[in-house]
N, C-alpha and C positions, 0 to 999 in steps of 0.2 A: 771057515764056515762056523765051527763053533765056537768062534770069538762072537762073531755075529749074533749065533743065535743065543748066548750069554748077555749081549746087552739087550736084545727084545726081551729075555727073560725077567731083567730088571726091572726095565722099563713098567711093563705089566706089574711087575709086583710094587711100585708106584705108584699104578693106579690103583689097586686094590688096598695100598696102604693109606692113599688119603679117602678113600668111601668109608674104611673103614674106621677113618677118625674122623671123618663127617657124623657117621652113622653113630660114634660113641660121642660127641661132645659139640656136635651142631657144625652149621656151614661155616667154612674159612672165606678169613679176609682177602682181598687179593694180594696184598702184602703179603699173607703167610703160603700162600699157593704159588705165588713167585720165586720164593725164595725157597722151597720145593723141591720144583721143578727145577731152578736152577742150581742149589748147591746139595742135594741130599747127596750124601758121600756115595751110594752105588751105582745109584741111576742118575743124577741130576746133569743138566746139558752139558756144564760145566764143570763140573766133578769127574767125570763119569769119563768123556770122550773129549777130543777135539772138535772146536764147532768151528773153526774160524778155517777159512781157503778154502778153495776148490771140491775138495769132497766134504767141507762141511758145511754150517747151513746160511753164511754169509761172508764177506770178506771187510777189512778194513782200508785208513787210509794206509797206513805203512808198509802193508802188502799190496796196495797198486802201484806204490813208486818212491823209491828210494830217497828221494827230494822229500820227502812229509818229513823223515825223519831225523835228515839231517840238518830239515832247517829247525824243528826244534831243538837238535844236539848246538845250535850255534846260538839261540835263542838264551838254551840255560849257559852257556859262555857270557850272552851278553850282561844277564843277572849278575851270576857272577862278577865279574867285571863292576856290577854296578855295584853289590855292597864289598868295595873296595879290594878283591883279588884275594880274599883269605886262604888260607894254606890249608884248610878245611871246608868242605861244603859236603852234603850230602843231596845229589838227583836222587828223587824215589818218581816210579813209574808205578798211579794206582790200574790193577786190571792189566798185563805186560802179555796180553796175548800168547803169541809166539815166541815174544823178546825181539822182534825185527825192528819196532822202532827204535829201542836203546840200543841196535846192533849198529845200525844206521846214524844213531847222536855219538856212538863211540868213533865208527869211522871220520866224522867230521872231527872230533873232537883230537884226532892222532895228530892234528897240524897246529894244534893247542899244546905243546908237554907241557906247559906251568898248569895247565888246567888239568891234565888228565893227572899229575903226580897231587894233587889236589883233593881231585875228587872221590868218592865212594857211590857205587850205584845201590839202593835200594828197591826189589822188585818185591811187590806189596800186591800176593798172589793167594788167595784163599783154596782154590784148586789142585791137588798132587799133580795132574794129568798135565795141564798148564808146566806149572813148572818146571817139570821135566822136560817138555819140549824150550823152555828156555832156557836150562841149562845147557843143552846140546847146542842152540843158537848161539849162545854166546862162551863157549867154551875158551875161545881164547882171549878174551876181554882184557885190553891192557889196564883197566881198572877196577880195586876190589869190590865183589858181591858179596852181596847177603839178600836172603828170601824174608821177605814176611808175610805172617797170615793176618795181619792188619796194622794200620797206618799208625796205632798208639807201639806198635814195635819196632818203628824206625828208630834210631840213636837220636839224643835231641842234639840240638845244633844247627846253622845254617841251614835250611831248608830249600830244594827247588823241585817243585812236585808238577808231575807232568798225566795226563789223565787225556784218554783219546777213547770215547765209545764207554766209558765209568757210570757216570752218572745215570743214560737209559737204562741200564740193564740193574738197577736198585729200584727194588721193591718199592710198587706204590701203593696207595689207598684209594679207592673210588668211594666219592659222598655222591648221592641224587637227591636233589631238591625235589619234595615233595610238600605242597604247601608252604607251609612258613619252618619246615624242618627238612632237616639234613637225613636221609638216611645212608648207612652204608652199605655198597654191592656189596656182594658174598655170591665165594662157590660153594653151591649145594649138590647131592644127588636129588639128578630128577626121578620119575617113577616107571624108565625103561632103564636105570641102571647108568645113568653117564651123569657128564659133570652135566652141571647150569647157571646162570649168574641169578641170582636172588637178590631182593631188600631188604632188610633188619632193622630190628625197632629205628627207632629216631635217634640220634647221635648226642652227647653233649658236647660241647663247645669245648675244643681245645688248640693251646698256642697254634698248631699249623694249619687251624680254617676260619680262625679270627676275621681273615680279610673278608671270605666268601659272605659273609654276613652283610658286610657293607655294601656289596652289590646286588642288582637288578636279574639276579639268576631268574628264566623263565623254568617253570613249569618241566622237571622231567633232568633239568642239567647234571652236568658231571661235573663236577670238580676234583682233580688231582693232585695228592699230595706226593710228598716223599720224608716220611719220616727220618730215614739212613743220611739222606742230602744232608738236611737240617743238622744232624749228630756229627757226620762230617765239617760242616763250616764252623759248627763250636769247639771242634778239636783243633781245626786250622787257627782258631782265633786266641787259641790258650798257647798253642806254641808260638803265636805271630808276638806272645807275652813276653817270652823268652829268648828268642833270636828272632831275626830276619829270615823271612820267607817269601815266598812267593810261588805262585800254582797256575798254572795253566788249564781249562778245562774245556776241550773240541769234543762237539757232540752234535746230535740233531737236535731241531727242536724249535722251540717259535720264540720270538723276543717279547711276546704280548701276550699276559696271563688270558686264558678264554677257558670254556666250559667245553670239553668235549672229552669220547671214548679213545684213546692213543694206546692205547695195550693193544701189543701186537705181537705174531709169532710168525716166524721165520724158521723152515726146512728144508732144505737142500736148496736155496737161494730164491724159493717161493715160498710165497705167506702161506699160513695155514691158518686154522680157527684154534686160538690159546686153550681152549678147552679138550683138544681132540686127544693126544698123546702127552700125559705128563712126562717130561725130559727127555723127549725124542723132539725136541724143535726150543729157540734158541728164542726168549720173553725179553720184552722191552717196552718202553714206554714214551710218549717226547717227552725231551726236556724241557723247563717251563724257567726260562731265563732270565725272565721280569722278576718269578719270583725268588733264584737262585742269589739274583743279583740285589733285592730289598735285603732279604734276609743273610747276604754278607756285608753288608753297611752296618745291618744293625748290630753284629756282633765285634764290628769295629776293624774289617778289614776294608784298604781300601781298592775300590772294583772299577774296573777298564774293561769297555766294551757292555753286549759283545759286538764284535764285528761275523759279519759271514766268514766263511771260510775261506773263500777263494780271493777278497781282499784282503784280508791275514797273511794267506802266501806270497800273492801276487807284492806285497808292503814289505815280507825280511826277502825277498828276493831269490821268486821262486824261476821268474823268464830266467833272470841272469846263468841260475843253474843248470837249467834246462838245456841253455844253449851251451854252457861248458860241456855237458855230458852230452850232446852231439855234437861236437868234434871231437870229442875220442870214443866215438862206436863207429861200430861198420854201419854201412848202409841199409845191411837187413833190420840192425835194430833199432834205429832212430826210430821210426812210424811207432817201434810202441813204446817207447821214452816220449815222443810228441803225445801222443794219445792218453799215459796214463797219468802224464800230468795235466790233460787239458780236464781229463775227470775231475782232477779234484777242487778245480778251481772253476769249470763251468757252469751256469747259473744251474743251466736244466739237467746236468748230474749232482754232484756235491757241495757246488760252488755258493750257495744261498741256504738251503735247508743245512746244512749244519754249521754251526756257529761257536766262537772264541769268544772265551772271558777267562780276563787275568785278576787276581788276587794278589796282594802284597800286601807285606805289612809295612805300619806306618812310616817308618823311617827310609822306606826305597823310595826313587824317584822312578816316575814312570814307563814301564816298559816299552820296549819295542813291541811292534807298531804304534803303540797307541799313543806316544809324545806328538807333542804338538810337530818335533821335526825327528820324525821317526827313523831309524839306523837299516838300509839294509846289508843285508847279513852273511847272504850269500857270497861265496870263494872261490 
């Protein structure tokens, strides 16, 4: 109980910390109120607590079923594989949850030895909370870890970067078209004492809303950006300089730039309103893959997909697995082996709303799925 009432304590004092730097230095961006909320080292979702399974405030793919994980544990095999088997690579997992998805690409990977004596896993974790619990996950890992608090501290070399649920949970910027200008949302205190979203002057024009200009926004739109995305694809592009790389990135999100509000909060596995409790509920955003995908062309990586999700799987050979792993369960547990893979690949669960794109650099040839006569992968 007084662990409990230790993190409401925080939490509150969260909210009082950002009134009180509203109240000295004006309303914050949603960018700076997201990242807040999410990483303030006492209180923050993510810092702070465990947000991900059952008692926290949402779950992923690699904890509904064992199959997500292994089919990308066979996926970076095939990478591997593709630039030419080198006796070094390094997997990094950006955002490693729990660590169940890499626990899951290690299990597939133990039928590999030239891979696994190979390999190095990098988990590229900004969180203490996090990564302790994937230290414990992966405690007996037959190959070497290392933690990073971000993606410029991975070793350079060979790169294969895997990223499942990354990209929503980086901080966005909301612009609203107002006339022939841009303004930007902001949380301010209102004048009962809580947050509120407000407008600020007029914006100037900068590299990540170039586009917005050139279209037909009505009256009142939203446009979202992601400054972190953006910073991210020019770090991928400076290493893509250096060695061969290539990245994976499964997330929600829509294939078609539009104008709308997609910040959103999740608590105990229902939405709540992003304003209510700063870092007692888990902030996100969709991802916007049209422009994930211009703007990694133009830093010179080359981009695959995205495809949905559930033809991703369904492509390295997610049935074929499915049906291995019932015939050796019992009867009791097939229904939810059938069930929590039909999640991830069903239009009206997982299957469509979240979406795969692959990154490589120029000298790979094209990954699975996305070759013209694509490998499945499944064992």
């Amino acid at each position: 109980m007084r662990a409990v009432r230790q993190v409401e304590t925080e939490n509150a004092s969260l909210a009082a910390k950002l009134k009180a730097r509203i109240a000295a230095d004006g309303p914050l961006s949603i960018e700076a109120y997201m990242k807040a909320c999410l990483l303030d080292e006492r209180a923050g979702a993510y810092a702070s607590r465990q947000p991900i399974g059952g008692k926290g405030d949402f779950i992923t793919a690699p904890e509904i079923s064992q199959i997500f994980g292994e089919l990308l544990g066979l996926w970076a095999i095939a990478i591997w594989q593709s630039m030419g088997e080198p006796r070094s690579v390094i997997v990094a997992e950006l955002g490693p949850g729990r660590g169940t998805l890499i626990a899951d690409a290690l299990r597939a990977w133990r039928a590999w030895p030239q891979f696994v004596e190979s390999v190095a896993v990098a988990l590229v974790e900004a969180s203490p909370v996090m990564a302790e619990a994937q230290r414990q996950t992966l405690h007996d890992a037959p190959a070497p870890l290392r933690w990073c608090a971000r993606l410029d501290e991975v070793p350079e070399g060979r790169l294969i970067l895997l990223a499942n649920e990354f990209i929503d949970a980086l901080p966005i910027r909301q612009l609203v078209r107002r006339g022939n200008s841009w303004r930007e949302r902001l949380v301010a205190n209102d004048d009962k004492g809580c947050f509120a979203f407000v407008e600020g002057e007029a914006v100037a024009l900068e590299d990540q809303v170039q586009a917005a200009w050139g279209r037909d926004a009505p009256e009142g739109a939203i446009l979202e950006t992601r400054p972190e995305a953006n910073r991210l694809l020019c770090e991928l592009a400076h290493r893509a300089t250096r060695a061969p790389l290539a990245a994976l990135f499964i997330d929600y999100g829509h294939d078609e730039t539009g104008f709308s509000d997609t910040l959103q909060a999740v608590r105990g596995h229902r939405f709540a309103d992003p304003l209510a409790a700063p870092g007692e509920a888990d902030l996100s955003a969709h991802v916007d893959f049209a422009d994930l995908k211009t703007r990694a062309e133009a830093v010179g990586l080359k981009v695959y997909g995205p495809l949905p999700q559930g033809e991703f799987l369904l492509k390295l050979g997610l049935g074929q697995r499915r049906e291995r792993l019932l015939e050796r369960t019992t009867s009791a547990q097939k229904a939810a082996i059938a069930s929590a893979a039909a999640r991830l690949v069903d239009p009206q669960q997982m299957g469509v709303l979240f979406k795969v794109l692959a990154l490589t650099s120029a000298g790979l040839v094209p990954p699975p799925p996305f070759a013209p006569e694509h490998l499945t992968l499944s064992s």
